[in-house]
Every structure is written in structure tokens, then in C-alpha cells.
N, C-alpha and C positions, 0 to 999 in steps of 0.2 A: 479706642481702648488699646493700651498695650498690651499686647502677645504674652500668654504666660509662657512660650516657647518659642522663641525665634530664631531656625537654623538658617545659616548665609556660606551659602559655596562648600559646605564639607563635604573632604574630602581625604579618605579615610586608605591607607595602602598598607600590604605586607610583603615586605622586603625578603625575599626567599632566594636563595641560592640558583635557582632556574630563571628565574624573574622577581618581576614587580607585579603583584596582582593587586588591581585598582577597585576594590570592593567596595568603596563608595564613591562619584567620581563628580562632583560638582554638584551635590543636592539640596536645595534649597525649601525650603517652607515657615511657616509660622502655623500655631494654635494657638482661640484664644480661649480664657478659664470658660470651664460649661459647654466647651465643644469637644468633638472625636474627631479625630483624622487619623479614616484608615489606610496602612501602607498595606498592598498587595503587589505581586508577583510571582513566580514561579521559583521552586525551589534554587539557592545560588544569585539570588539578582541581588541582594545584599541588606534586604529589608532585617534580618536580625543584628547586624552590624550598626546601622543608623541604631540603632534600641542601646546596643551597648554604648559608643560612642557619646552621648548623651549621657548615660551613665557615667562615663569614666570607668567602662569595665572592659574595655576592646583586647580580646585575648593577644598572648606576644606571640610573632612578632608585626601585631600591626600594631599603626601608628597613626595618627590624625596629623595629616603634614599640612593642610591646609584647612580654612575657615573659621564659622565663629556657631557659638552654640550659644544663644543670651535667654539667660532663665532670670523673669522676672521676679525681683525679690522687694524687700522694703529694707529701707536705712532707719537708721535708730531713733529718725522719728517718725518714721511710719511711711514716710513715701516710699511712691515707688522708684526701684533703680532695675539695673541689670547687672547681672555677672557673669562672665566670658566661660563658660566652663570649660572649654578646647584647651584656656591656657592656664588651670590649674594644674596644682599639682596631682595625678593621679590616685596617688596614694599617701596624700596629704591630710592632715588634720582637717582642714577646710572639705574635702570631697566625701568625706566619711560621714561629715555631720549634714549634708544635702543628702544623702544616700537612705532613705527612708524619713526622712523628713520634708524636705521638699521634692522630691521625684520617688518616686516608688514604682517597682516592679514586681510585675507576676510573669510567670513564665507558662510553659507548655505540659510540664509533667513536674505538679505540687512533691510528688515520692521523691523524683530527686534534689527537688529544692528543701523540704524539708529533713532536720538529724534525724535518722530513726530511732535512736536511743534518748532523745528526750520526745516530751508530750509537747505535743500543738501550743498548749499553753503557754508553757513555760516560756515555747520559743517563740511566744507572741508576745509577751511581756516584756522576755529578756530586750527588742526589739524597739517596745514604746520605752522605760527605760533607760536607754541608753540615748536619744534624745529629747527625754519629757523629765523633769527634777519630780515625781511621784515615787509613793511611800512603795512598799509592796502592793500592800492590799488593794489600794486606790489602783494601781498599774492589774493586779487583779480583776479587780471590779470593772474597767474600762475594754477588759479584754474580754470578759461574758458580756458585755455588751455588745462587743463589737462582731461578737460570734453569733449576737441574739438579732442585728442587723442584719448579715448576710446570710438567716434565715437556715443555720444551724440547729435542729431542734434541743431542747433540755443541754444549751451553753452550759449550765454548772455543771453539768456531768463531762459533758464532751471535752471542758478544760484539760482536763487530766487523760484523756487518749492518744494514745500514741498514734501518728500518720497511717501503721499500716492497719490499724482497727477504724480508719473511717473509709467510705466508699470513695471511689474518682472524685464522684460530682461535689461530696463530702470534703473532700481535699484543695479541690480546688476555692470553694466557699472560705476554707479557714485561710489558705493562699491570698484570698480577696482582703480576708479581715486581718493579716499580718504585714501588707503591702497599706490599708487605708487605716488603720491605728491609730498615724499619727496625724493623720490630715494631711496629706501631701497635695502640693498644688498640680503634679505633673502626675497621672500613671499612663506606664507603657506597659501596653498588653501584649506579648509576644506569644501567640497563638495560642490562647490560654483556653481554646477550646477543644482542639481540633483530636486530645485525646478522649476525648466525651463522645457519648449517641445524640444524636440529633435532638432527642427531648430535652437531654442536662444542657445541651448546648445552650438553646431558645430560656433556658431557668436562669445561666449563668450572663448572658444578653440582659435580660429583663432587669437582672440586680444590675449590672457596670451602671443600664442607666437610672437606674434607679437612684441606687447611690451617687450621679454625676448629680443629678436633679439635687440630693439632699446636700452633697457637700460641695459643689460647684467647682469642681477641680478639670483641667484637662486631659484627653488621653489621647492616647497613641496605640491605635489595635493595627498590630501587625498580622497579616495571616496571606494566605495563599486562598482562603475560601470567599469565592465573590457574594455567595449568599449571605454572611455572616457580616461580610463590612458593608452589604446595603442593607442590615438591620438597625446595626449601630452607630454608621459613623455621617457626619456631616459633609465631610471632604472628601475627596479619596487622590492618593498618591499611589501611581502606576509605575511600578519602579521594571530597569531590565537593565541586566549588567551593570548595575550601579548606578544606573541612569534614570531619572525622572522622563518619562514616556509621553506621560498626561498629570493633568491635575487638573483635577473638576469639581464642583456639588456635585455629593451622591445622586439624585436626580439627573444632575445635566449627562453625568459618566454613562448612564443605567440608559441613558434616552438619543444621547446624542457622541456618542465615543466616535472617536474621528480619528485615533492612530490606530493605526495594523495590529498592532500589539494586543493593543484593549481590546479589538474587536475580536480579533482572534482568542481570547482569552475569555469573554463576553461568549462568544460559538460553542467554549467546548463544557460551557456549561449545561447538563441537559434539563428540560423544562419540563412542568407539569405535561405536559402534552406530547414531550417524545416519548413514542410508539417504544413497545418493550422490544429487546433483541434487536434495538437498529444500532447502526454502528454511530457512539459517539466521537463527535468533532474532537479532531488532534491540532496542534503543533506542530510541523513536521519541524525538522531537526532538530540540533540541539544550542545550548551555548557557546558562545563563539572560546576559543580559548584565553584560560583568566589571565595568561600573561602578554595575550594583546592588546594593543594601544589603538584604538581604532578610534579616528581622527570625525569619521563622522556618521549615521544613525547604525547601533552595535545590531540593530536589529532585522539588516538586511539581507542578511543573507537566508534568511526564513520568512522572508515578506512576501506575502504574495500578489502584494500591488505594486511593489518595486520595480518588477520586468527589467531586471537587469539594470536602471540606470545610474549612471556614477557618481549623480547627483547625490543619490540615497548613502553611496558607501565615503563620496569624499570630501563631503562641504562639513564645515565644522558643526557640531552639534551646537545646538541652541535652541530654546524653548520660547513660543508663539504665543502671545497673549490673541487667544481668538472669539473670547466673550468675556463676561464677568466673573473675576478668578474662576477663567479656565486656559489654560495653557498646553500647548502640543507640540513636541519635539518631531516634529516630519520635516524633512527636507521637498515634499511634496506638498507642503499646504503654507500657500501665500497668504499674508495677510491682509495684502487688499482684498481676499474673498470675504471676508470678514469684517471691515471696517463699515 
């Protein structure tokens, strides 16, 4: 099956007057339609950068200096092809009309994605629209439905509300239904939970896959919460310093995580069964600085299986196929353990 997403080597920098900060730094993956692959990490590893990127929305002054970004599309008789989106134009006629048509995004806080002075409606309409050839009314009528999908209650009412007369979890539902409008084959979820409580969380979970089931599109949930990407996602990419860590099935990651990173980040989550008032698992340190070039694992210096060796800080980075698409970036794991 070809990938409705297929990232190769990107590599994404912002060219700043003190340095070169390497926000995305060689990372590689594919999705295919009807799967999740979720990116995790710690705040700064660069997992909202990949999301932009992808988009063609990478704030200035970064730049995408390297790789390829191939989004499955069809040619005018229906097959399928690819198209390079690293080497469009950003702000091209061609990247405007894939930009809620074929890729779609939700973000983290719906308040500031949506205008406050127009209604939800409108600006869910205005949206199908401008790439679907519909009347009003029909652009209308597709939009109370789309609001009656993601389980909006009385859509013909709620059309006409403004963002800040609906709840969070309200916001982000109508967020869901102006990002899948048009049918996009790609959504990227860029933490689109993490401003909710734990119950709107598991509601807004339930619908992504819901809806993945009904319209069979791929996504990309980005988030920092390990709980949330072993709800929802098939794969998981372990990002750190811009760097691909691991990459496993969600099972294989949850069961068998085999870099420092993962494990470490796996620890400091705490479980139905830590005791109340115990001290939860840390991280120690922090990131290394963004305008280092560190030649080989960015993650040594906070590793605690490293012990010092300079294997870990100087052999070049590269990533270990050690089972069935699973992959791990250690300078500490051979792959003859594995074969």
C-alpha cells in the first residue's frame, strides 16, 4: 500500500544570528491511510515543527534545507502519484489548495485558532467553501452535519455561536469538524488534548478514532502525554532534540522500549499503583543547547546507561532496525543482539 505520508530525511533549521538551531535533524517515517502515528517527546524536541513542516507552515526564520515530504495524491485519472511538498511553493497557489483539503490540522487551544468575532459556523463553511464548488446552503447543511458527527449537541443551533459561548471540550469538537469538512486524507493533531480534563480528553480520543474508522484518513497526534498516544496511535515516534530516539508499534514501545530516552520517559510516568506522596520519576537535566551540532546520540549527556562512554557522545547518529518496524538510535545496541 502506498503511504498516505511519506517523510525522508527532513530536516528542518532556523538560521538565527547566534547559530543554527537544528529543530528537525534527519527524520524519517511514513503513515498509511486509517493508521495514527503518534510523535512524542518532551517539550523542545521538535515534534510541533515536524506538524508545521508538513504543512508548509514553519514559522520564519526556519527553513526546510533538507528532504522530501511525499503526500499521496491521485492524477486526473484517478491513480495514485506523489507530490513533494518540501519543494513547493510555501505560499503558493498549489499549497493553499492541499491546506484543508488534503492535510488538515487541529491544534492545542481551538480559542486561539478560531476568529472571535465570527461564529464557528461561518468559519466552518467559509473553510469547506473555498475548496469544495457548494451553494451556500449545501456548504450550510454539510456543516450541521459535520458538527452533528463530532457529537456537538442541537448543530442548528450551535451554528451560529460564537467560540467563546461554547465549552473547551465544545471547541475543540467544532476544531475537529472544521479541520474534517472537507475530507482530508492527512490530520495532524498537535496536542489537541492536553488543554482538556482527563474525561474530555478519553471523549475527544474516542471521536479522532472514530472518525479515522468512518472516513479512513491518516493522522499524526503529536503530544508530550504517553497516556494519550497509547490510546490512540498504531506507531509511535520518540523524538529528542530533533532526533528519532525509537520507533516502534505502540505495543512493542509500551512492552519492550530499549532506548534511555523511552525508558526514561516510560519511568516518569506514574501508574495506577504509585503510592500517593511518593516522589515521581524525573529526567535529570535538561536539553542540550539548540545551537549544538552534536555529531552523535544528543541524549548523553542525561543518560544514565551511558557511564561516561564516547561511544554514546561520538559515533554518528543512526537508527537500528532491531525487530519489525522497530528502530533505535543507541550507539549501545548491536544489531547482531537482534538478528
Amino acid at each position: 500500500m502506498v503511504p498516505a505520508l511519506d517523510v525522508r530525511d527532513l530536516r528542518v533549521h532556523f538560521l538565527l544570528d547566534e547559530g543554527t538551531v537544528r529543530a528537525v535533524d534527519g527524520v524519517s517515517f511514513s503513515v498509511e491511510p486509517g493508521k495514527t502515528l503518534g510523535i512524542v517527546g518532551e517539550s523542545g524536541s521538535g515534534k510541533s515543527v515536524i506538524g508545521q513542516s508538513i504543512l508548509r507552515i514553519v514559522p520564519s526564520p526556519g527553513k526546510i534545507v533538507r528532504g522530501e515530504i511525499l503526500l499521496r495524491m491521485e492524477n486526473g485519472q484517478g491513480e495514485p502519484t506523489q507530490l513533494d511538498m518540501a519543494q513547493i511553493e510555501s505560499h503558493g497557489r498549489l499549497a493553499r489548495s492541499i491546506r484543508g483539503k488534503e492535510i488538515a490540522m487541529i491544534f492545542q487551544e481551538p480559542m486561539n485558532s478560531f476568529s472571535p468575532v465570527h461564529t464557528v459556523g461561518s468559519q466552518i463553511v467559509e473553510a469547506l467553501r473555498l475548496h469544495a464548488d457548494v451553494s451556500p446552503q449545501e456548504a450550510r447543511n454539510r456543516t450541521v452535519e459535520m458538527l452533528k458527527k463530532v457529537g456537538i449537541p442541537q448543530p442548528e443551533h450551535r451554528i451560529g455561536a460564537y467560540p467563546h459561548e461554547l465549552s473547551g471540550g465544545m471547541r475543540q469538537r467544532a476544531m475537529i469538524a472544521m479541520a474534517l469538512v472537507c475530507n482530508p486524507r492527512i490530520l495532524i493533531a498537535d496536542e489537541p488534548t492536553t488543554a482538556l480534563d482527563v474525561t474530555i480528553q478519553a471523549q475527544i480520543i474516542d471521536l479522532l478514532k472514530k472518525l479515522q474508522e468512518e472516513f479512513g484518513m491518516a493522522i499524526l497526534f503529536i503530544s508530550h502525554n504517553l497516556g494519550v498516544i497509547s490510546e490512540i496511535s498504531h506507531e509511535v515516534l520518540v523524538v529528542y532534540f530533533g532526533r528519532v530516539m525509537e520507533h516502534a508499534p505502540v505495543d512493542v514501545l509500551f512492552r519492550e522500549a530499549l532506548h534511555p530516552y523511552t525508558k526514561a520517559l516510560l519511568r516518569s510516568v506514574p501508574g495506577i499503583d504509585t503510592p500517593v506522596r511518593s516522589h515521581l520519576a524525573t529526567i535529570e537535566g535538561t536539553l542540550p543547547d539548540p545551537y549544538a551540532n552534536i555529531p552523535g546520540c544528543p541524549f548523553f549527556g542525561r543518560c544514565m546507561e551511558c557511564e561516561g562512554r564516547t561511544v554514546c557522545r561520538d559515533d554518528p547518529y543512526s537508527l537500528t532496525k532491531v525487530g519489525p518496524r522497530h528502530f533505535v538510535a543507541c550507539p549501545r545496541i548491536c544489531v547482531a543482539d537482534f538478528a
